[in-house]
N, C-alpha and C positions, 0 to 999 in steps of 0.2 A: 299371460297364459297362452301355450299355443294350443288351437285348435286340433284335434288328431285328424276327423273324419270331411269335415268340412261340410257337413252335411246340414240345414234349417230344417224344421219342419214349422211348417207355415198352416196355422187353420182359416177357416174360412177364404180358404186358399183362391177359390171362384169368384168369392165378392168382387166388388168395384175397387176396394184397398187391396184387398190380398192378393186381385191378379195383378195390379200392380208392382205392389212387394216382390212376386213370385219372379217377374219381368226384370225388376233390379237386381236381384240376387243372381239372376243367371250370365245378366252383361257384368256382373262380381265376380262371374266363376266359382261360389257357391253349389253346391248341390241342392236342389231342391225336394225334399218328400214334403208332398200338397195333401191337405184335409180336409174335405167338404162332405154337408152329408143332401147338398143340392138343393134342398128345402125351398131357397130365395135366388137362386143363381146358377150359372150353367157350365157343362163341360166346357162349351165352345171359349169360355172365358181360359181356361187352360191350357186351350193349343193356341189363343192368341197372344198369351202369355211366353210360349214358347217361339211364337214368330218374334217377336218384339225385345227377347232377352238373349235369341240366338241360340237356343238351347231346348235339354230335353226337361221333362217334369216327369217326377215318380207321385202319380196320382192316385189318392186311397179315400172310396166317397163311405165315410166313418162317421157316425154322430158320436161327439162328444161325450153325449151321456152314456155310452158301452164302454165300458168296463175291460171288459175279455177283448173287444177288438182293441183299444191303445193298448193293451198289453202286449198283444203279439206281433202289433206294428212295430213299440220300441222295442222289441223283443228280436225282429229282424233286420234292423234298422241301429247302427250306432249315431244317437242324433248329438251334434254340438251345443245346440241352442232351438229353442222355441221363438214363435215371434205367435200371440194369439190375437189372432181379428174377427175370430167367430162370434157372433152372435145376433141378436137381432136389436136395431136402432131406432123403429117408429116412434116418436114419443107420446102423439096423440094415441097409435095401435095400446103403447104401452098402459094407459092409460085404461082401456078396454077389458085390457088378458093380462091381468100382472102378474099370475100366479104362470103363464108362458113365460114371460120375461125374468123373471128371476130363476126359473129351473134354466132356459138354455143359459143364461149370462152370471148365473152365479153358481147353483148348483153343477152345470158343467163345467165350469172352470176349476172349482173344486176336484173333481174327478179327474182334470185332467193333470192338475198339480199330486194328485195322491199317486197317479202312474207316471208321471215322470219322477217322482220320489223313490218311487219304489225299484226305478232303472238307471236312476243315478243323474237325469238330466236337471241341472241347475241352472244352466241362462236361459231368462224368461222375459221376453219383450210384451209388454200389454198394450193392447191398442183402447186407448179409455178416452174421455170425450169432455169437453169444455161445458158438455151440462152440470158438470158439478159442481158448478161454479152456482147455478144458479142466478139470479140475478143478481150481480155484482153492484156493490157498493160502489167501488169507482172503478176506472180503466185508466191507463190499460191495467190488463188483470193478471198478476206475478202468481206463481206458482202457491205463495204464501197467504193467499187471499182464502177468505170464507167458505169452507164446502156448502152448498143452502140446495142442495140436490132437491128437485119440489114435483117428481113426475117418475113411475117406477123404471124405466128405464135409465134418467142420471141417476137414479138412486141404486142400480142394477149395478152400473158401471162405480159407485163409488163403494159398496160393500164388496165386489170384486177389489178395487185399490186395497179398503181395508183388511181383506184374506191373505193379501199379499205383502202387505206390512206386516202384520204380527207372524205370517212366518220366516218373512227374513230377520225378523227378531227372536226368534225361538229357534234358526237354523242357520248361521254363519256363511256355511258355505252355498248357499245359492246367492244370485246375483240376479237383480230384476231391474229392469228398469219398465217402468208408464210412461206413455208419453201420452197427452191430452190433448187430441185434436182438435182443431175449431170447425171450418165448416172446410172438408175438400171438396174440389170441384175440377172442371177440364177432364181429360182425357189422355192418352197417351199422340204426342206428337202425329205417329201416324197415319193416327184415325182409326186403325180396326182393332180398338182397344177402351172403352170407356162404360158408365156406369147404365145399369142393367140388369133390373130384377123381376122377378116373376110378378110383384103387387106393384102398382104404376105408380115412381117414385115424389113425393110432394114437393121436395126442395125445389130451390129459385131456380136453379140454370136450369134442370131438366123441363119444366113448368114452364118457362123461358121458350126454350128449343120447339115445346108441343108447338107454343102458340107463333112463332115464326117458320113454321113447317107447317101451318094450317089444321095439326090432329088436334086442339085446342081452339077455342074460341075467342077467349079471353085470359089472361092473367089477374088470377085475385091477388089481392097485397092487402094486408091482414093490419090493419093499423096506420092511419096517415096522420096522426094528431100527437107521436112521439117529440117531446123537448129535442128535435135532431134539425140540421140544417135543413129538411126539407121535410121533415115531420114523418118520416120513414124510419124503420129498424135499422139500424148499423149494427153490420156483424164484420169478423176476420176471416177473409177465404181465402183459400191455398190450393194452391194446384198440386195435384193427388199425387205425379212425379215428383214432388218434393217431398212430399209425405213417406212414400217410398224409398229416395235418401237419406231421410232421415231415421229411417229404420237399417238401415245400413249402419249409419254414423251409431247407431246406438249398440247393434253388434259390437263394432271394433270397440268401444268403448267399456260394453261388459267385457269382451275376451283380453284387453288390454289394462282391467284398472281391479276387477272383478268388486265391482261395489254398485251397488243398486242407485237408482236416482228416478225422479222423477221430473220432467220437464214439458212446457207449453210446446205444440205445435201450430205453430199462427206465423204471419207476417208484420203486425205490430202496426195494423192502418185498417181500418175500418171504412167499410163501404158502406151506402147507402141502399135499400133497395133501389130507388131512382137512379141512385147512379148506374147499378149494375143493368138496368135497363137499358140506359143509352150507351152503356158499353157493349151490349151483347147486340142493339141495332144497328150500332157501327159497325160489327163484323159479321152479320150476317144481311147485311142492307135488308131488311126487312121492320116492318114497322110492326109492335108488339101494343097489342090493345090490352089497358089495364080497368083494373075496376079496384078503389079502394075502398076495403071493407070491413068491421069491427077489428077489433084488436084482439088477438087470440088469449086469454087468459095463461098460457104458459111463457108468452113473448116478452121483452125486456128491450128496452128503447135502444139501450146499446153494447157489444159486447165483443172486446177485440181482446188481442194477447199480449202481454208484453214475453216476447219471445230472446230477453238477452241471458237464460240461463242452459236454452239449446244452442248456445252459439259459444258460452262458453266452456260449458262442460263436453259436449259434443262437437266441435266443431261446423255445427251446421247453422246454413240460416237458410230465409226461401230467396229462391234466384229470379221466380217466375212470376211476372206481375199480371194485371188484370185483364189486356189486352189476349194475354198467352189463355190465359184462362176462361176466355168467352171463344177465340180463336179455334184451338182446341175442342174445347165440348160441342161448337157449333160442326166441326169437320167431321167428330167422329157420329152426331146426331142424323149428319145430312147423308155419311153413310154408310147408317146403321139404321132408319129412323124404326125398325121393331125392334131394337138390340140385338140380342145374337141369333134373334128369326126364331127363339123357343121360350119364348118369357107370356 
C-alpha cells in the first residue's frame, strides 16, 4: 500500500515515548500531527522533539476523550496512520483511581477508534505494555504466553489490546499492530530529550539519577530475597530510541503487508536491579546509596522478552545495550535535572 499524505498522527505526542516517536518520524521525513492534552507532560517536550528530528511538528493539545475536537482535526487533516501512546502508566497510581485509568486508557481509545472510523483512518500502532503478562510462568516471555493482567492499569492496557482484536475481526480493512513494551529507559543521544513528567517518576533510572545528583537520599529496591542471582527483580530494558524505531519498522510494515500483528519490544536479557546499579555508577562515577526493602506485592522475581518475533516479522531488533542506556539517561538527567523546567 502506498501512502498518499505521509502524514502520522501521534497521541501522547509530549510523553517520554511519544516525543521520541515524534523525533523519529521526522529524521523518516514523515509528517507529524502531535496529540497531547498536557495533563502529565510538556510543550517543551515538542520543540525538542523538533530539534532532534530536524524538523517542524503540527501540534493540537486535544484530550482524547472530545469527540467534536478528533473530529475536526481528521476532518482537516488527511492522516496515513495512527501510532497511540496516550495514556496514563502508574501501576501502584492505577491501583488508587481505576475508574481514571480505564476512562483515559480504554474508554478514550475507544473514541478515538470510533473517529478514526468514522474518517476512514485504518493503520493503528498501540503502544501496550509487558504488564499483561503479568507474572510469567517462565521466561523469556514469547508473545504466546499467559495474559495474568493483576493491576488496573495492565488490565487498562490489555482490554484496549482486546477492543482492538475483535475489531480487526469484525472490520478487514484496518490494520493494527501492538507492540508490548518492557521497561524503556535512556534518553535521546543528545541530552536535551528524555523522560519528564509533571508527578516525580518511580522507575529505576530516574530514581537512580535523583540519587547520584544528590535530589534523592537514597535508593529503595523493593525486594532482595527474589530466586535471582543476587536476590534482586530482573526485568528487560530498552533504550527508548529503539522503541521509537521500532515504531517505524512497524509503520512500514502495516503500510507494506496491511495485516495486524502483535509483538514483544524487549532486548531478550534481563538485568538485575544490582546490576543496573553498578551500571549506572560506572557512568555517572558517582556512588548511589541503596536501602533494600519489602517486596512490592505487584513485583515478580523476573521478567524479560523473548524478542525473535519483532525481528522477524518487523525487521527490528534493539541495537542499544546497557551502557548506552545509563550513559544516555545520566547526560540528559545532568542537563535537565527539573526536566523541561515546568513539571
Amino acid at each position: 500500500m502506498t501512502i498518499k499524505n505521509n502524514i502520522i498522527l501521534v497521541t501522547g505526542a509530549a510523553g517520554y515515548i511519544g516525543s521520541h516517536i515524534c523525533a523519529a518520524l521526522l529524521s523518516e521525513k514523515y509528517s507529524v500531527l502531535a496529540v497531547d492534552n498536557l495533563s502529565n507532560s510538556s510543550l517543551e517536550a515538542i520543540r525538542r522533539a523538533e530539534r532532534c528530528g530536524d524538523g517542524k511538528i503540527d501540534f493540537h493539545q486535544i484530550d482524547l476523550g472530545d469527540r467534536p475536537a478528533l473530529d475536526r482535526l481528521l476532518q482537516a487533516h488527511s492522516v496515513d496512520a495512527v501510532i497511540h501512546c496516550a495514556g496514563l502508566k502508574n501501576m501502584n497510581e492505577s491501583v488508587q483511581q481505576p475508574l481514571r485509568y480505564f476512562h483515559n486508557n480504554v474508554s478514550a481509545t475507544v473514541t478515538l477508534l470510533q473517529a478514526l472510523q468514522q474518517h476512514g483512518v485504518r493503520n493503528f500502532v498501540f503502544s501496550s505494555s509487558a504488564a499483561v503478562y503479568g507474572a510469567p510462568a517462565a521466561v523469556p516471555i514469547a508473545e504466546t504466553a499467559a495474559l495474568r493482567a493483576s493491576n488496573p492499569y495492565s488490565q487498562s492496557k490489555l482490554m484496549a489490546e482486546q477492543v482492538l482484536a475483535d475489531l480487526g475481526a469484525a472490520d478487514s480493512s484496518w490494520a493494527i499492530g501492538v507492540l508490548r513494551y518492557f521497561n524503556p529507559v535512556g534518553a535521546h543521544v543528545s541530552g536535551i530529550m528524555g523522560e519528564a513528567s509533571r508527578t516525580m517518576a518511580n522507575n529505576l533510572l530516574p530514581a537512580m539519577a535523583r540519587v547520584a545528583s544528590g535530589q534523592q537520599a537514597m535508593l529503595p529496591i523493593f525486594g532482595g530475597d527474589y530466586p535471582t542471582a543476587d536476590g534482586t527483580g530482573v526485568r528487560d530494558y530498552i533504550h527508548v530510541t529503539d522503541v521509537a524505531d521500532a515504531h517505524i519498522a512497524a509503520l512500514r510494515y502495516l503500510f507494506g503487508n496491511r495485516r495486524g500483528f502483535t509483538v514483544n519490544l524487549g532486548t531478550g536479557r534481563g538485568y538485575s536491579v544490582l546490576e543496573m546499579l553498578d551500571a549506572f555508577e560506572a557512568v555517572s562515577v558517582r556512588r548511589i546509596p541503596y536501602e533494600i526493602r519489602a517486596r512490592r506485592a505487584a513485583d515478580t522475581a523476573s521478567c524479560y522478552a523473548d524478542p525473535a518475533q519483532a525481528s522477524r516479522l518487523l525487521g527490528w531488533r534493539a541495537s542499544k545495550g546497557l551502557a548506552d542506556m545509563c550513559a544516555d539517561h545520566w547526560r540528559w538527567h545532568s542537563e535537565n535535572p527539573q526536566g523541561y523546567g515546568d513539571n
